[in-house]
N, C-alpha and C positions, 0 to 999 in steps of 0.2 A: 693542188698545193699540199693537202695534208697528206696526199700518198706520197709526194718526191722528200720531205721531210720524215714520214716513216722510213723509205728506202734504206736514205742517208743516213737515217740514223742507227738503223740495224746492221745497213753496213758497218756505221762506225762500231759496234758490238762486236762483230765481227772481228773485225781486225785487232779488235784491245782483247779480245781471246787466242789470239794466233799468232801475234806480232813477237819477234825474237824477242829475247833476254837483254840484250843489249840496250835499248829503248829505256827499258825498265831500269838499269844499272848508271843510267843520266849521260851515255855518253853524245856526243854529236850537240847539234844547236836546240835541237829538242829536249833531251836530257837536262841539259845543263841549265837553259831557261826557264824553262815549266816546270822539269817534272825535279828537280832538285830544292827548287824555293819548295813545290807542295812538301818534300820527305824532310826539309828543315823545320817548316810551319808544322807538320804529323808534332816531329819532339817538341817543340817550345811548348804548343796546347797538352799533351800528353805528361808533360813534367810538371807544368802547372793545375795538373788532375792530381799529381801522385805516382805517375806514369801508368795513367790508364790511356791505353792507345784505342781501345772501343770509343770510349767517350770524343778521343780526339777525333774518330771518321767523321764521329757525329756528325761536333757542331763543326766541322768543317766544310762537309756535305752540306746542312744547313745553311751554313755561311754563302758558301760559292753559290748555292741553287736562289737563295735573296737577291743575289748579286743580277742575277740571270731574268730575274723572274720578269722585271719592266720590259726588258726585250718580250721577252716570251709571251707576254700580254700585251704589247705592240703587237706582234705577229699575228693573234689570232684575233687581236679586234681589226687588221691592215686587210684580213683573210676573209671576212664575214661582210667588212663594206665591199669590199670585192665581191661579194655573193649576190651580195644586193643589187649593185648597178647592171651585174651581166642578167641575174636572172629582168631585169626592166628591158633588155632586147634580147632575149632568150628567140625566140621566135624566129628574128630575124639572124640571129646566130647558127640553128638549126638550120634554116634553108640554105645557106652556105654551106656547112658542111657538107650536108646530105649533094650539094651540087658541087663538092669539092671533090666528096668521094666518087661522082657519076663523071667527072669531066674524065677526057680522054686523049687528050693531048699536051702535052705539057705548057703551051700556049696559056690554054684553060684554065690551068693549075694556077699560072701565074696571077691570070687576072684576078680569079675568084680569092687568092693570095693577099690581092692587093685591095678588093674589097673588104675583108673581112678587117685587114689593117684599117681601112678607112672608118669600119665602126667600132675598131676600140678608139680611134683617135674622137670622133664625135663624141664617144659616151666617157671622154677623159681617164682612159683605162691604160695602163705599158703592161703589156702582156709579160714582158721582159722585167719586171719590176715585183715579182713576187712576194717576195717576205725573208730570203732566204740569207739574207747579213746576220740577222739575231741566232741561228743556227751557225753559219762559221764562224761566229763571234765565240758562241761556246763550245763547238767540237776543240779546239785544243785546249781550253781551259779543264775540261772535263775529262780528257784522255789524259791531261798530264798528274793530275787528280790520281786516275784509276793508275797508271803508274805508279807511280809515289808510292800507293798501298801497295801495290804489288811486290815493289822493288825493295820495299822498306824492309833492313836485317833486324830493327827493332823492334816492326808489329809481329813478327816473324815467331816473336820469341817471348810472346806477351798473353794473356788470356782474356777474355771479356766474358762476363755472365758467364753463362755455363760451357762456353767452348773456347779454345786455342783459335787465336785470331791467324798463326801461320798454317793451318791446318784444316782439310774440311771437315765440314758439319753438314749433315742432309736435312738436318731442321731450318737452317739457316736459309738454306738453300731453296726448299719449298716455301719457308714465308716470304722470300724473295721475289720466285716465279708468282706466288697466289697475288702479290700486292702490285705487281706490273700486270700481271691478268687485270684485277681491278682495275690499274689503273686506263687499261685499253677499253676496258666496257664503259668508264666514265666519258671517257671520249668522246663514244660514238652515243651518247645521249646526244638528243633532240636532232640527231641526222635523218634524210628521207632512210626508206628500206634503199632504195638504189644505192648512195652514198655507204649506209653499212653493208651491201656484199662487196663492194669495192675497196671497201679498207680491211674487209674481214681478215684476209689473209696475210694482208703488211701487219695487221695489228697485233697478230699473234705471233710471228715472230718473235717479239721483244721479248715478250714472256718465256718462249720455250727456249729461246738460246741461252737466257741468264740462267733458267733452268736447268739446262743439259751445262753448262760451261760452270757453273757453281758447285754442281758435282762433283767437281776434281779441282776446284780452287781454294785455293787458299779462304778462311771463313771471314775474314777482312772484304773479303768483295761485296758478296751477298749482304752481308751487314751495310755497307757502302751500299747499296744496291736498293737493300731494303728501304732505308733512309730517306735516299734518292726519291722513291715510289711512292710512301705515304705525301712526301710535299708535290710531286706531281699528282698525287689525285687530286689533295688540295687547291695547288695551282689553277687544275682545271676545273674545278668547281667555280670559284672565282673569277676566272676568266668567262665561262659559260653565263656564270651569274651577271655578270660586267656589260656584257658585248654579244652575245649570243644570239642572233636575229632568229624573229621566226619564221618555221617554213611555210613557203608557198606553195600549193601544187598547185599544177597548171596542166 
């Protein structure tokens, strides 16, 4: 679950680094819905600063990511009783597989299929039922967000602290990547070792693309970025604190 939720979300990184100009400029149903209410809301908070548009990422970031956060502590407490019930037939989950992967006929395949349905159904489990609504809930809220900064002629042409918000900053940019580093290592606290080499490499993603992509962004991002990172480590302190079952080896 936490790896198809990295994926997703690094893809979504991805694409909000590469995705045309026009996105950004509010045209289409996307534009116009999302990402133009966020670059009206940027000015109202930003004029009610004095027209500090640093301050307006802030608490907007801040804003949005509160808004976000109950899903997102749903998720990883929905994620962790999920841990708990598979590893209570772990065992007999295991000898499935292993005779899923030995079978040789597609016959096989199916039955072994249809047992293994049969004991998430006993142990009240939809395999099919992950967690993954509180993530489409906020990939366009969050893109239309990163937009808005992007597209905005106003942050473009404004300054914050010691840098030009339309302009990059490599300071920015490093405390950007360093505080999503963070935030990946907080993560993978109280995971087995198996569990952290399995995300090791989704997890660092996040980190090195904000990295490499803040290099040549505008310094509005990374700041946005930054923002973003300090309440996810938070988040996930709190979530961990919350709901964080302990590990079994077995």
């Amino acid at each position: 679950m936490k790896r198809l939720l990295g994926i997703i979300s690094t893809l979504g990184l991805m694409l909000a680094g590469c995705s045309p100009n026009s996105t950004a400029n509010g045209d289409g149903f996307f534009g116009h819905y999302l990402v133009q209410p966020f670059i009206d809301l940027i000015k109202i908070v930003a004029d009610a600063f004095g027209e500090n548009y640093g301050m307006a990422i802030i608490l907007i970031t801040l804003a949005v990511r509160f808004v976000l956060m109950p899903f997102m502590l749903r998720t990883f407490k929905n994620s962790q009783d999920m841990r708990v019930k598979m590893d209570a037939f772990k065992p007999e989950m295991t000898d499935i597989q292993n005779r899923l992967k030995a079978a040789e006929t597609q016959e096989d395949k199916q039955k072994i299929q249809a047992e293994m349905m049969a004991l998430y159904k006993t142990h009240n489990i939809n395999p099919f039922n992950m967690g993954c609504l509180p993530l489409i809930i906020q990939m366009p809220i969050l893109m239309g967000f990163y937009y808005a900064i992007r597209g905005s002629h106003e942050i473009a042409t404004h300054t914050f602290l010691w840098f030009n918000l339309g302009q990059p900053d490599v300071t920015m940019a490093i405390i950007a990547g360093i505080l999503y580093f963070i935030q990946f290592r907080v993560s993978m606290m109280g995971m087995t070792e198996q569990q952290q080499k399995q995300m090791k490499l989704i997890g660092l993603l996040s980190p090195i693309m904000i990295l490499v992509i803040s290099f040549s962004a505008p310094a509005a991002l990374p700041l946005y970025w930054a923002v973003g990172g300090i309440f996810l480590i938070v988040q996930t302190l709190i979530s961990k604190k919350l709901y964080q079952q302990p590990v079994i080896n077995k």
